[in-house]
C-alpha positions, 0 to 999 in steps of 0.5 A: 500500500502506497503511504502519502505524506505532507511535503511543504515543499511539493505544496509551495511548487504547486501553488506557486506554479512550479509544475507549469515552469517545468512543463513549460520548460520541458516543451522549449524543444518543440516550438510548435508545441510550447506556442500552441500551450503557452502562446498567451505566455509568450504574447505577453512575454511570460517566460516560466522563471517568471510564474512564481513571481507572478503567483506570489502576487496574485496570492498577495492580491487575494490576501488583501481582498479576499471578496469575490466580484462578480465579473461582467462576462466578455461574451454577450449571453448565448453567443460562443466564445472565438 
């Protein structure tokens, strides 16, 4: 039977995008690949060394206002999303 223990370092690699980083790494060899996954990314000039940055400050926005707002959707009601 498999025993599964508390890791604080996997929870810290999960919550501050470590696993994304790494895939985004591993698919640097296939340009076709990384731009299908990650083509938002590189439009706005995310490289994966940049993740935990900005998940560090995502987690602090969320610290400071942790309400939820209620956003107006992009799409009008009954149309599809391009």
């Amino acid at each position: 039977a498999e025993t599964k223990t508390f890791s604080p370092e996997v929870l810290r690699k999960y919550l501050f995008a470590g696993n994304i980083a790494e895939y985004m790494e591993s698919l640097q060899d296939d340009p076709e690949k990384y731009k299908s996954q990650f083509g938002a990314y590189q439009k706005n000039g995310v490289n994966p060394g940049d993740l935990e940055k900005i998940y560090e400050g995502v987690h602090a926005k969320i610290r400071a206002d942790p309400t939820y707002t209620k956003k107006t959707p992009s799409v009008p009601a009954g149309e599809k999303p391009k």
